[in-house]
DSSP file (Angstrom, degrees, kcal/mol; ACC not computed):
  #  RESIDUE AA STRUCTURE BP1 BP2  ACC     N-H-->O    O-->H-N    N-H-->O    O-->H-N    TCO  KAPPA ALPHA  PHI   PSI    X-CA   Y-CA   Z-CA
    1    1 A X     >        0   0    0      0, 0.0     4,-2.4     0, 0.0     5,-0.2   0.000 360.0 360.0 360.0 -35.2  -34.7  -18.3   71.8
    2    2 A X  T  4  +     0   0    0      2,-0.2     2,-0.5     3,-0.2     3,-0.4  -0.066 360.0  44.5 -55.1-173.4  -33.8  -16.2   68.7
    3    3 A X  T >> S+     0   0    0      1,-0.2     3,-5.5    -2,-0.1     4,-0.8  -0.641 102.9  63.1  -1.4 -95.2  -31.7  -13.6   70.6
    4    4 A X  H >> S+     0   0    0     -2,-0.5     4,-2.6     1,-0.4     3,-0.6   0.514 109.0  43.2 -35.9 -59.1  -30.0  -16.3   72.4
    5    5 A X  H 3X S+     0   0    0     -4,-2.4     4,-0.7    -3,-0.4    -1,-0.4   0.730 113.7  49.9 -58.7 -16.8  -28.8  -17.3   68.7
    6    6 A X  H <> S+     0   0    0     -3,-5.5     4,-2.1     2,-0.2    -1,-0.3   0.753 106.2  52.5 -72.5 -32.0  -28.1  -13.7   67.9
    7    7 A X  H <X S+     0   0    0     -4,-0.8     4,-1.7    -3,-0.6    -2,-0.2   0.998 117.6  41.5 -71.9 -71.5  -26.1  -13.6   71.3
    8    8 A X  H  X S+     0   0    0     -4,-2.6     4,-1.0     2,-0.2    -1,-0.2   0.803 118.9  42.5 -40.1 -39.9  -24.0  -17.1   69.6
    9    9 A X  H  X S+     0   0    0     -4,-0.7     4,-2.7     2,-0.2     5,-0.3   0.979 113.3  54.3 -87.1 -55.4  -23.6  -15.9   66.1
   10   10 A X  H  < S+     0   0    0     -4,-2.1     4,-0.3     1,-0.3    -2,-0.2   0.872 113.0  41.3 -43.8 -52.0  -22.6  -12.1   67.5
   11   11 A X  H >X S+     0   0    0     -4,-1.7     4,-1.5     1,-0.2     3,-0.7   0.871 117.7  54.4 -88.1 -29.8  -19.5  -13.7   69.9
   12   12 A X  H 3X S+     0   0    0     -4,-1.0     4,-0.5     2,-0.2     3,-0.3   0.984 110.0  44.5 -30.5 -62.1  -18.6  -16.2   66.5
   13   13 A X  H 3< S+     0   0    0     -4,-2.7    -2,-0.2     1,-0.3    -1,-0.2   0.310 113.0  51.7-111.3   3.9  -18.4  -13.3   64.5
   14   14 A X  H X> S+     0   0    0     -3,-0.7     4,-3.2    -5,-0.3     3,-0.9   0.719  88.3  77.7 -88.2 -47.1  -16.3  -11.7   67.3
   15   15 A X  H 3X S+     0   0    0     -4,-1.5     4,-0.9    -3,-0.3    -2,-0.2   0.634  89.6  60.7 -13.1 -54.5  -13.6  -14.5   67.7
   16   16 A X  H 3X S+     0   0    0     -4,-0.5     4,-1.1     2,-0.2    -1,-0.3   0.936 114.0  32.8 -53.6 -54.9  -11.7  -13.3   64.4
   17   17 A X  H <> S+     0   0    0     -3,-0.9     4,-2.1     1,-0.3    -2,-0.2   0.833 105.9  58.9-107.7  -7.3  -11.0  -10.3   65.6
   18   18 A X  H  X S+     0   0    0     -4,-3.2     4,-1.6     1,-0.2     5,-0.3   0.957 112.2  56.0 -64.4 -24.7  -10.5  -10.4   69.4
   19   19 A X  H  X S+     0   0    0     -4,-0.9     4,-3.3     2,-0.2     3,-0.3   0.902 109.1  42.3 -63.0 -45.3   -7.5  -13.1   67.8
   20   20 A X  H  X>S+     0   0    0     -4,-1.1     4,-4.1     3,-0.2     5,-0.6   0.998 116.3  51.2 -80.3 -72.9   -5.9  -10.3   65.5
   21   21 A X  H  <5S+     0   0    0     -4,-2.1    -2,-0.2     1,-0.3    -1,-0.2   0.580 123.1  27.2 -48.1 -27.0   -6.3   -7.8   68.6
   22   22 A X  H  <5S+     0   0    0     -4,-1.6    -1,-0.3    -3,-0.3    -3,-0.2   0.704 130.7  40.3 -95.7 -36.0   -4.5  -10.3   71.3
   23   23 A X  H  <5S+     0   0    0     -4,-3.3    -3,-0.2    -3,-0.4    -2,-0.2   0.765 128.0  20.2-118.4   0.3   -2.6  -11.9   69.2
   24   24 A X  T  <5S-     0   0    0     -4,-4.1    -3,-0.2    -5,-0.3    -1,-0.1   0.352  91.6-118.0-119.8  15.7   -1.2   -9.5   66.7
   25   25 A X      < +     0   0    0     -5,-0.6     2,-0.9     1,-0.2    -4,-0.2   0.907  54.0 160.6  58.8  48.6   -1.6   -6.2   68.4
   26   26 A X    >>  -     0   0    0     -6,-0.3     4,-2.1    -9,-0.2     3,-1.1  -0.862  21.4-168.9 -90.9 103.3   -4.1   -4.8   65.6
   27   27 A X  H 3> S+     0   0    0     -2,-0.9     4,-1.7     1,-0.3     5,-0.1   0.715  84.4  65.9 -59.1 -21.3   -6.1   -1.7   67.4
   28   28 A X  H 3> S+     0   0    0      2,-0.2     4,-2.1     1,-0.2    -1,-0.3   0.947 102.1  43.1 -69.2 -47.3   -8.3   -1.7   64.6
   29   29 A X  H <> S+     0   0    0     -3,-1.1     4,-0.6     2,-0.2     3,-0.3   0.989 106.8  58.0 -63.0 -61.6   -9.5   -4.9   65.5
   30   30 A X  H  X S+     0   0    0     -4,-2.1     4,-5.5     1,-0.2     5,-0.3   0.850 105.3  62.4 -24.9 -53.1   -9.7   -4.0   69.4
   31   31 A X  H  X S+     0   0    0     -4,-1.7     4,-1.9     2,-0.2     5,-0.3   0.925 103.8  38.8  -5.0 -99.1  -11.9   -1.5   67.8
   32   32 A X  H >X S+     0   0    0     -4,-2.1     3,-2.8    -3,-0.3     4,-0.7   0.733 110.9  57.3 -28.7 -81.8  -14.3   -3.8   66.4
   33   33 A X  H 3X S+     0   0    0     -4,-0.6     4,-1.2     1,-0.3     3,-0.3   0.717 109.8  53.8 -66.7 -52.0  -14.3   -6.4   69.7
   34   34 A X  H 3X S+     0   0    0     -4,-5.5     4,-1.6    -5,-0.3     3,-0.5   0.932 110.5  39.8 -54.7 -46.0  -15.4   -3.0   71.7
   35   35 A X  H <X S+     0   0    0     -3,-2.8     4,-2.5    -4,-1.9     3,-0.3   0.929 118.2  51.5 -74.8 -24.3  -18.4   -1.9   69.6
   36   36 A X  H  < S+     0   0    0     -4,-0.7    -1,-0.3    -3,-0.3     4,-0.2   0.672 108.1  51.9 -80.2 -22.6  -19.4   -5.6   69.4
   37   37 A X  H  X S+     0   0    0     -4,-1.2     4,-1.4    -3,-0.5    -1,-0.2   0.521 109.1  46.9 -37.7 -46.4  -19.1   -5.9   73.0
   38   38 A X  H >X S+     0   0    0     -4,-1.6     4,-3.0    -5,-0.3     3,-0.6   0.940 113.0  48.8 -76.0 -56.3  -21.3   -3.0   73.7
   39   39 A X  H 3X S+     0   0    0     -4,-2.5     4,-0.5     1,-0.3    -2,-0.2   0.822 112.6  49.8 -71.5 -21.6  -24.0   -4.2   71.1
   40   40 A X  H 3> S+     0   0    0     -4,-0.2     4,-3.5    -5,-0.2    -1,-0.3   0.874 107.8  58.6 -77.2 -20.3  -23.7   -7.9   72.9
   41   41 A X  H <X S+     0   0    0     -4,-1.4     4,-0.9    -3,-0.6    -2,-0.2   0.803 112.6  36.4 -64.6 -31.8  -24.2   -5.8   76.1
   42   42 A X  H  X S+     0   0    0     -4,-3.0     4,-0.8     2,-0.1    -1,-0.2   0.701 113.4  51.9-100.1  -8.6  -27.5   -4.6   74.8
   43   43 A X  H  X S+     0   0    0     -4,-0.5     4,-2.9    -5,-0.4     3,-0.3   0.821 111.7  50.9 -83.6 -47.5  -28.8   -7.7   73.0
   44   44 A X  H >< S+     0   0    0     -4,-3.5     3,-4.5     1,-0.2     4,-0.4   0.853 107.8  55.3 -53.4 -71.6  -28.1   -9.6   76.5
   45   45 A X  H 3X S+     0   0    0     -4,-0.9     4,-1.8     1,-0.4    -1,-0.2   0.519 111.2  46.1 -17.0 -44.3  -30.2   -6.5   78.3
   46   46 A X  H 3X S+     0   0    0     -4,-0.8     4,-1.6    -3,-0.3    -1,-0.4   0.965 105.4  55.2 -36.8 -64.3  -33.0   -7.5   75.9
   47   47 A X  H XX S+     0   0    0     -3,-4.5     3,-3.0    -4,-2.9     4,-0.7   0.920 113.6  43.3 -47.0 -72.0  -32.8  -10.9   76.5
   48   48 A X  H 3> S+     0   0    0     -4,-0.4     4,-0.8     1,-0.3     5,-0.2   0.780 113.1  53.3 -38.0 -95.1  -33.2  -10.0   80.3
   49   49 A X  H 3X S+     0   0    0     -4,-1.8     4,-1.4     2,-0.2    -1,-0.3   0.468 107.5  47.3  24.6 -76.6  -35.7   -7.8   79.6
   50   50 A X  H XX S+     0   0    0     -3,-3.0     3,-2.0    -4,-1.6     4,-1.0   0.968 109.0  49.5 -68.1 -93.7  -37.7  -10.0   77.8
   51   51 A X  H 3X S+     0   0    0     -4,-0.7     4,-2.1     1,-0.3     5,-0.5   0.755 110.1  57.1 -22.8 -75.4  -37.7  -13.3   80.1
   52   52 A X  H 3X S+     0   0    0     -4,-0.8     4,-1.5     1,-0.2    -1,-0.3   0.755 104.1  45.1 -47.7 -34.9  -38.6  -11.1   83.0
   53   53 A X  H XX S+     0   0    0     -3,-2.0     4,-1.6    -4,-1.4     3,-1.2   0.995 115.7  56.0 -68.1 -63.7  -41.8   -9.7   81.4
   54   54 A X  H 3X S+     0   0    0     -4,-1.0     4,-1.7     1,-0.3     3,-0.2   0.795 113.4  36.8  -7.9 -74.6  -42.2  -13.5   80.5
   55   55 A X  H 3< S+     0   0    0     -4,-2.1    -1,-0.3    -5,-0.2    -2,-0.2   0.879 105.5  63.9 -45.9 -42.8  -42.0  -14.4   84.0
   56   56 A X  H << S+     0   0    0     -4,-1.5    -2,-0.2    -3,-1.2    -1,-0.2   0.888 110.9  43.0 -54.4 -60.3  -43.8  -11.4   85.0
   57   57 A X  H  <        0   0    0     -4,-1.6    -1,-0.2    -3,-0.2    -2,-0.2   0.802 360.0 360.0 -55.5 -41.8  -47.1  -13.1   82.8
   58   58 A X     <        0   0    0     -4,-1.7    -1,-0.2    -5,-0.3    -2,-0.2   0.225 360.0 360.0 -45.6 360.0  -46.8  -16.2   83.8
């Protein structure tokens, strides 16, 4: 359940800047929203990861 809250805090702490990137055309920010995007793409991938070896024991 800790990822899953990393996964929550990560798209929080994303929120700020996808708003400056849609709604004030600041690239810098797109910037950001893309690597943060990629690093939620690999936290989910954990997650998955993880639950399946879970299952996998069970």
């Amino acid at each position: 359940m800790k990822k899953f809250n990393e996964v929550k805090a990560l798209v929080s702490a994303l929120e700020a800047d996808a708003d400056k990137f849609y709604n004030k055309s600041n690239n810098a920010a797109g910037t950001r929203v893309r690597k943060g995007m990629q690093d939620l793409k690999n936290l989910a991938q954990s997650i998955r990861l993880e639950i399946q070896e879970t299952k996998n024991k069970a």
